[in-house]
C-alpha positions in Angstrom: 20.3 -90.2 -43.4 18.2 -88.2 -41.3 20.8 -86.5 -39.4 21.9 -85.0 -43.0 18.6 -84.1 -43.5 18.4 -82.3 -40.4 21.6 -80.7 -41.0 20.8 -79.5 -44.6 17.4 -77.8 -43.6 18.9 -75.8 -40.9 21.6 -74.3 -43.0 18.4 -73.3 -45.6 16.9 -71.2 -42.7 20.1 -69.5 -41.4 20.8 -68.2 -45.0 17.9 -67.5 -46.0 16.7 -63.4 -45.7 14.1 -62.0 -42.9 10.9 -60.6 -44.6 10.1 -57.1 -44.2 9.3 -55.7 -40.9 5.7 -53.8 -41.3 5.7 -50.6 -39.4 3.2 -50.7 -36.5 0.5 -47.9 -37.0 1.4 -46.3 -33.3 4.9 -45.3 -35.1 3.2 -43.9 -38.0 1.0 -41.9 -36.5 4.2 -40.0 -34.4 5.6 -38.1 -37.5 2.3 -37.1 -38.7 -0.1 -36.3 -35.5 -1.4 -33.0 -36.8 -2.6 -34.8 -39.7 -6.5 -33.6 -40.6 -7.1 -36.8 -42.2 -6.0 -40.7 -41.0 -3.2 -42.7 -42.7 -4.4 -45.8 -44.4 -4.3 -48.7 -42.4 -0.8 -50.9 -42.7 -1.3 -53.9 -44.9 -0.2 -56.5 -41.9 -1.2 -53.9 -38.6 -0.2 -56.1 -34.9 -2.3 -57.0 -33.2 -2.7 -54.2 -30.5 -4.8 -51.4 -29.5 -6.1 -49.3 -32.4 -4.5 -46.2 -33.5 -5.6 -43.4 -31.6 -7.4 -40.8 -34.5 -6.1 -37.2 -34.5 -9.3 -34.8 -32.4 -11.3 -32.7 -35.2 -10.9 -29.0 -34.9 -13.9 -27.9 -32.8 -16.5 -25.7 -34.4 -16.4 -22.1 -33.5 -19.3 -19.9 -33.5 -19.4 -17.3 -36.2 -18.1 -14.4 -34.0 -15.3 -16.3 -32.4 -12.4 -14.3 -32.1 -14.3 -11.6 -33.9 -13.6 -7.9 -32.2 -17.2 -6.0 -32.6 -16.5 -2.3 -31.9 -19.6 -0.2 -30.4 -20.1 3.0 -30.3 -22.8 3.1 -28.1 -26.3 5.2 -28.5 -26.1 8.8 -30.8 -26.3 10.7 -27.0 -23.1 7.9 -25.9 -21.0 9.2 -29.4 -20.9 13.1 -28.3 -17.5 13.9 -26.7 -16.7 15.0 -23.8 -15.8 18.0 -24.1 -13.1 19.9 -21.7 -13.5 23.8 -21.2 -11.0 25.8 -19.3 -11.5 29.4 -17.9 -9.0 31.9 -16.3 -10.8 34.7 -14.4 -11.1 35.3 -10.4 -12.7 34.2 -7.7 -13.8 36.3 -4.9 -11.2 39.0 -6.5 -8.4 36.5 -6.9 -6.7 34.7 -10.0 -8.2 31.2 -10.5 -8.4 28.8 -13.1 -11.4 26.3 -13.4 -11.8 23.2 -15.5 -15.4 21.8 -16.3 -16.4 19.5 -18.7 -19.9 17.9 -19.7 -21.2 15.9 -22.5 -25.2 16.9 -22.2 -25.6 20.4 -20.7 -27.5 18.6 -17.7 -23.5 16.7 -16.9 -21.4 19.8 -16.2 -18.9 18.9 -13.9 -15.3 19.5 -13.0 -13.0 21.6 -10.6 -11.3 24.9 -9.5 -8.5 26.1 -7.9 -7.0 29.8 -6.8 -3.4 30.3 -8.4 -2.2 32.1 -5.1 -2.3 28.5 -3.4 -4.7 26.9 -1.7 -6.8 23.6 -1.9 -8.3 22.5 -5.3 -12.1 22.1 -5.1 -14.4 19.8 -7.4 -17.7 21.1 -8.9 -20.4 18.7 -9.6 -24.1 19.0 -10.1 -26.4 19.0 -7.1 -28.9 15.7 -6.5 -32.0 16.0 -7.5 -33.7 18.4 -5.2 -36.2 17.0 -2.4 -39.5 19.5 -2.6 -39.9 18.6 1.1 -36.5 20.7 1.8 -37.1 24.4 1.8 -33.3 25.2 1.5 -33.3 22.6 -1.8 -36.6 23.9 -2.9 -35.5 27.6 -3.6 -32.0 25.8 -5.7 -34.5 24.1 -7.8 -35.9 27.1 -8.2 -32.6 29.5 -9.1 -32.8 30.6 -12.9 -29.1 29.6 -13.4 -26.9 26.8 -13.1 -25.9 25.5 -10.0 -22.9 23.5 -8.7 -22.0 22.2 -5.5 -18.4 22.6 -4.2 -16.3 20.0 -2.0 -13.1 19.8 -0.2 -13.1 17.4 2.3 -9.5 17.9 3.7 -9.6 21.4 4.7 -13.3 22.6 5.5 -16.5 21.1 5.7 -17.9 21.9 2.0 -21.6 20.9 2.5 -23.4 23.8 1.9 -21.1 25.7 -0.7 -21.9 26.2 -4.0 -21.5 28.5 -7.3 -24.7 29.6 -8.3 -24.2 31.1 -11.9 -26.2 32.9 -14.1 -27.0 31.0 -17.1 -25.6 27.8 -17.9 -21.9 27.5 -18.4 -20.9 29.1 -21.9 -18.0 31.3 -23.2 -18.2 32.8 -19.8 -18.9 32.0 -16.6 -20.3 34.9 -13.7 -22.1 34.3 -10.5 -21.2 33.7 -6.7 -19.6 32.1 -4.4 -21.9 31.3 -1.2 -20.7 29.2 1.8 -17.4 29.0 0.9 -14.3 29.7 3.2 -14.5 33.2 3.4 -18.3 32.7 4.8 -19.5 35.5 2.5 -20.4 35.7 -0.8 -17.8 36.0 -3.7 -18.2 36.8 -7.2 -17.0 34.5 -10.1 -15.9 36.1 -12.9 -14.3 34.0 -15.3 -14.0 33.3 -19.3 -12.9 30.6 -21.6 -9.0 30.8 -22.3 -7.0 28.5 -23.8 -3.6 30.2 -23.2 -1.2 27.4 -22.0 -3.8 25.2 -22.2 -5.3 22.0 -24.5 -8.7 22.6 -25.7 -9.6 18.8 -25.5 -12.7 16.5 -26.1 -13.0 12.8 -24.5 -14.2 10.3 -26.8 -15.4 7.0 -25.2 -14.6 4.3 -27.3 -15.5 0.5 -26.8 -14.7 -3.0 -28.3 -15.6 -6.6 -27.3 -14.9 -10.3 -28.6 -16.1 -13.7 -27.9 -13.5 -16.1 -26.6 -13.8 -19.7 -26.1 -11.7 -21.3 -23.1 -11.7 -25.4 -22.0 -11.8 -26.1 -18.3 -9.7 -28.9 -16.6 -12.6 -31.4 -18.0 -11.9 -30.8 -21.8 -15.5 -28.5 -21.5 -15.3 -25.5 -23.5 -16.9 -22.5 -22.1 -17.5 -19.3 -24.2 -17.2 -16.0 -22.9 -17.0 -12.2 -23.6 -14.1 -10.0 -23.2 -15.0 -6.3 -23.6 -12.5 -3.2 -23.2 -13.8 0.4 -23.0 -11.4 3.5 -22.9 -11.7 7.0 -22.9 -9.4 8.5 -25.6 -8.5 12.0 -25.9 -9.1 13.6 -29.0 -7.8 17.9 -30.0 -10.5 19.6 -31.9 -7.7 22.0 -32.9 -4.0 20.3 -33.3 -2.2 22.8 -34.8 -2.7 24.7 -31.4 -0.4 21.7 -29.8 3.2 21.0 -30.9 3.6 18.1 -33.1 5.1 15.2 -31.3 2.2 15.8 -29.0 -0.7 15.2 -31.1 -0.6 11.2 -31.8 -0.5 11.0 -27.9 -3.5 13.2 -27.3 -5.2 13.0 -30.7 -4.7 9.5 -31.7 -5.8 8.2 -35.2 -8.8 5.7 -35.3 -6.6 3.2 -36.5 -4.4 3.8 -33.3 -7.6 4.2 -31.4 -8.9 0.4 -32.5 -4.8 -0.9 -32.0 -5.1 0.7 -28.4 -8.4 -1.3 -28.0 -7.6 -4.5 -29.3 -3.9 -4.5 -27.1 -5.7 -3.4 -23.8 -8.2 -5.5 -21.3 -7.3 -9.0 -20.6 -8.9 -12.6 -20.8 -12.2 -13.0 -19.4 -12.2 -10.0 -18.1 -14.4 -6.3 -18.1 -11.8 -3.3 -18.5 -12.5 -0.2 -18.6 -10.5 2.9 -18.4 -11.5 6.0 -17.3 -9.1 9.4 -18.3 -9.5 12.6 -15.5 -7.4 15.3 -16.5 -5.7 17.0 -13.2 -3.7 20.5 -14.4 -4.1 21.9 -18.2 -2.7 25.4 -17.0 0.5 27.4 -17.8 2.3 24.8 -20.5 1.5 22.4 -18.4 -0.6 19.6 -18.9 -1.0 16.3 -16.6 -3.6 13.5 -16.7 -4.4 10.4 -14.7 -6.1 7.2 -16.3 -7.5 4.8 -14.4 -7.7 0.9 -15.0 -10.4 -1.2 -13.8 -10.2 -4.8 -14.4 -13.5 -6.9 -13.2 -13.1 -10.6 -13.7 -16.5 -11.8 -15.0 -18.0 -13.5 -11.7 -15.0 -12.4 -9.6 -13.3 -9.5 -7.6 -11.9 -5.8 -9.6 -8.7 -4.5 -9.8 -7.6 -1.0 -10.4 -4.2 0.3 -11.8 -3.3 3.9 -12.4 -1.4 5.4 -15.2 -0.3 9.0 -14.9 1.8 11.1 -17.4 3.3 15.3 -17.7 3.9 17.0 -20.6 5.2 20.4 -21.4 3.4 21.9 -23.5 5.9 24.4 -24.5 8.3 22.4 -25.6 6.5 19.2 -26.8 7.9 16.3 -24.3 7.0 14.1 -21.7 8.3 14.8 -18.3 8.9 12.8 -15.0 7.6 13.7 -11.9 10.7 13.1 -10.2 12.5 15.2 -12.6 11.3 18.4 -11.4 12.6 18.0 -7.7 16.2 18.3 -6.6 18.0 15.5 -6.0 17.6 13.9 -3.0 14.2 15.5 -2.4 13.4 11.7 -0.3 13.9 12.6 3.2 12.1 16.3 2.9 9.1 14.8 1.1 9.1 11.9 3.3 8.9 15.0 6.5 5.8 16.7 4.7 4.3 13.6 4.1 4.0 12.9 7.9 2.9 16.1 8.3 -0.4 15.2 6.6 -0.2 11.8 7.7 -0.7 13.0 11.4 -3.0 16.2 10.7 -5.3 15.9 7.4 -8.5 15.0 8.4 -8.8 12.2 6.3 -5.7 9.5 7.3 -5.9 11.2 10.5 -9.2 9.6 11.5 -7.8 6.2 10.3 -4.9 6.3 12.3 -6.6 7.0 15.7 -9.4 4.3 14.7 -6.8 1.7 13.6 -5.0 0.0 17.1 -2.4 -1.4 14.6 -1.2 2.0 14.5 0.7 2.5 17.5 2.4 -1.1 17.0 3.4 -0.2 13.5 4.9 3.2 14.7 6.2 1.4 17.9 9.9 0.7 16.6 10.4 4.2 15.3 9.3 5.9 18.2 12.1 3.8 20.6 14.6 5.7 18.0 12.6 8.8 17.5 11.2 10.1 21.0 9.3 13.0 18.2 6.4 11.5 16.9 6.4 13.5 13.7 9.8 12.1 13.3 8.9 8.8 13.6 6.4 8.9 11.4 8.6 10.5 9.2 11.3 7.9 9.2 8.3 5.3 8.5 7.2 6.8 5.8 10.5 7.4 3.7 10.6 3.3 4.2 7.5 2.9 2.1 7.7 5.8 0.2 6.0 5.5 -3.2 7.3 5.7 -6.7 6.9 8.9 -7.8 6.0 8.0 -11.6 2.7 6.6 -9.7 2.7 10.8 -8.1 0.5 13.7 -10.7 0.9 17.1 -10.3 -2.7 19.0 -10.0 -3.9 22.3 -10.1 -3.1 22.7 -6.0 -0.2 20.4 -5.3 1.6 17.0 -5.8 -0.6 13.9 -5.3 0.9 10.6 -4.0 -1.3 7.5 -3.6 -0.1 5.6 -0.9 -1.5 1.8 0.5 -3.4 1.6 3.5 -1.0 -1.5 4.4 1.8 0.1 4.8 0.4 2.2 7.7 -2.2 0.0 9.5 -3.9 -3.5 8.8 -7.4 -2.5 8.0 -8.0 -2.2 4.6 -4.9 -3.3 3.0 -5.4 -3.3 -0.3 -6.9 -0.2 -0.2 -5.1 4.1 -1.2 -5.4 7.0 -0.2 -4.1 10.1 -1.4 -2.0 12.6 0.5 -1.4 16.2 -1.1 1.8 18.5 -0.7 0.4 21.9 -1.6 2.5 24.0 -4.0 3.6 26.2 -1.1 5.4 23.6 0.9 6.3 21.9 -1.9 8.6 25.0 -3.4 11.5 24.7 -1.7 12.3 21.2 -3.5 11.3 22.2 -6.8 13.9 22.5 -9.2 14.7 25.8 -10.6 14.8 26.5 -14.2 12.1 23.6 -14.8 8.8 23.8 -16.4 7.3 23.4 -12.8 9.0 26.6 -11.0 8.1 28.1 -14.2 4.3 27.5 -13.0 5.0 28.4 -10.0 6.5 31.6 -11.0 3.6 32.4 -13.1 1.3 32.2 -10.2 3.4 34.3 -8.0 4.7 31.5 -5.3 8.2 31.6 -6.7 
């Protein structure tokens, strides 16, 4: 009798049907882990670990994300603005570029169309009453302006002492320069084959939040600050110029919010290098200063014709296969501008670089010709200026101090001439100037 019992009551639990798994919270929770608010908790839950709960959205600060563009004080908002003169100096053609914001900034450059180097002009220091030679500058009625070259002549005590302050003309002298004798400046503004530009300085920051390895968040300021070029004239500048060098506010605030990077000060600074003869070429530089850390600098540089309205390559206005020729001046300068030329003889890494090309090249200008066309830099990071073409080139590639560190070497117009391309908007410069 019991044995049918037995028999009958495991047949019941065979047939009859499992209850309803409950789904554990942990699976839940999968499919719906960006959920803002919990599920409700499973009528039968296991007995395990609780559910972990979704993190709440952290509270940002009012200005998170935020971009807060500053203009700066009423004296920071005035452009600066770009003049450009043609006249002659010391009886020959020249051109001269200055620029100032406040009539107490004038600064800027010159250069003789004949050839020759291309010399800066900035404002003298404040002068020292103690100095008789600085005492009787303080005391000159007009403006004065020191000039430099370093590569060619010692520039120290040359100047252009004007009469007035720079206007719609400019007319003075030239003492201490290289011909060692005064030489009059006689020059007016002209803006035939030129830009007549302003620089606008514009500026934009945001406050950023960033969590560390530890889950802390951190806030922090990234701020951008450009020099953008704006015409006070555009219809004097062909058309598909004008956004480039006259860009809208709304492209001015797009160019902003694109540029700078994360946690990072970046500023970029705009010098304009030839706005002569339908030509115009400019150079901005990048600085990028990590907040509590080391800067880095990039350089941008662009040509354009102004005659025709387009961008132009630097290489583009060389023959073909121009390497090995620019490579020969290069070493030229290399081994006789005053400038690398003291590195090089300071530096004992030198001779060990060189040491490998000398033992095929018994010249030495050879050998630091064939040294140089190895490391030869990109000519889109070259700019044409008022006196020649300028290449950067890196320290590293030459000697070991400094690595990281450029220099610039300059190929003068004259040397340069015989691997300029005919028929282009350079050798029509060149032409114009009389070194064709």
């Amino acid at each position: 009798m019991l044995a049918v019992l037995a028999a009958a009551y495991g047949a019941a639990v065979q047939l009859a049907p499992l209850p309803a798994s409950t789904p554990r919270a942990e699976s839940r929770l999968v499919h719906d882990s960006t959920a803002t608010v919990a599920p409700q908790t499973p009528p039968h839950p296991a007995p395990t670990t609780p559910a972990p709960q979704p993190t709440p959205e952290p509270t940002r600060p009012a200005d998170f994300y935020r971009p807060v563009f500053d203009q700066g004080s009423p004296a920071a908002r005035r452009p600066r603005v770009l003049h450009h003169y043609v006249g002659t100096v010391g009886g020959q053609p020249a051109t001269a570029l200055l620029e100032w914001q406040n009539p107490d900034s004038v600064s800027g450059s010159f250069y003789l169309h004949r050839g020759g180097p291309e010399y800066s002009l900035t404002q003298p220091r404040p002068a020292d009453p103690t100095t008789p030679h600085l005492h009787q500058r303080r005391r000159h009625p007009g403006q004065v302006l020191e000039v430099a070259d370093a590569v060619n002549w010692d520039a120290a005590n040359s100047e252009w002492r004007l009469r007035g302050r720079p206007g719609a003309t400019l007319a003075g002298t030239w003492r201490g320069g290289p011909a060692r004798r005064p030489q009059a400046v006689v020059m007016c503004e002209d803006y035939t084959g030129a830009v007549r530009l302003a620089i606008q300085t514009w500026r934009v920051h945001g406050r950023y939040t960033v969590t560390d390895s530890r889950g802390n968040e951190h806030s922090t300021v990234n701020k951008v600050q450009y020099d953008l070029m704006h015409l006070p004239t555009p219809s004097q500048v062909p058309a598909a110029l004008r956004p480039l060098l006259s860009p809208s506010p709304a492209a001015r605030r797009q160019l902003l919010l694109g540029g700078g990077e994360f946690d990072c000060i970046t500023s970029q600074t705009l010098t304009v290098q030839l706005n002569d003869f339908d030509l115009f070429s400019y150079e901005y530089e990048e600085a990028c200063s990590i907040i509590g850390g080391a800067a880095d600098e990039r350089y941008r540089r662009a040509l354009l014709d102004l005659r025709a309205g387009r961008w132009l390559t630097t290489a583009s206005q060389l023959l073909p296969g121009y390497e090995s020729y620019l490579s020969r001046l290069m070493a030229r300068h290399l081994l006789h501008d005053m400038y690398p030329r003291t590195h090089l003889r300071t530096d004992d890494s030198w001779p060990q670089r060189l040491r490998p090309y000398l033992a095929t090249e018994h010249d030495t200008l050879r050998a630091v010709a064939c040294l140089v066309e190895e490391v030869l830099p990109d000519l889109d990071e070259a700019v044409y200026t008022g006196a020649g073409l300028a290449l950067d080139c890196w320290w590293g590639d030459f000697i070991e101090a400094f690595p990281r560190d450029h220099f610039t070497l300059l190929i003068p117009y004259r040397e340069l001439r015989p691997l300029v391309r005919p028929g282009t908007p350079l050798a029509r410069m060149l032409r114009a100037r009389k070194m064709w």
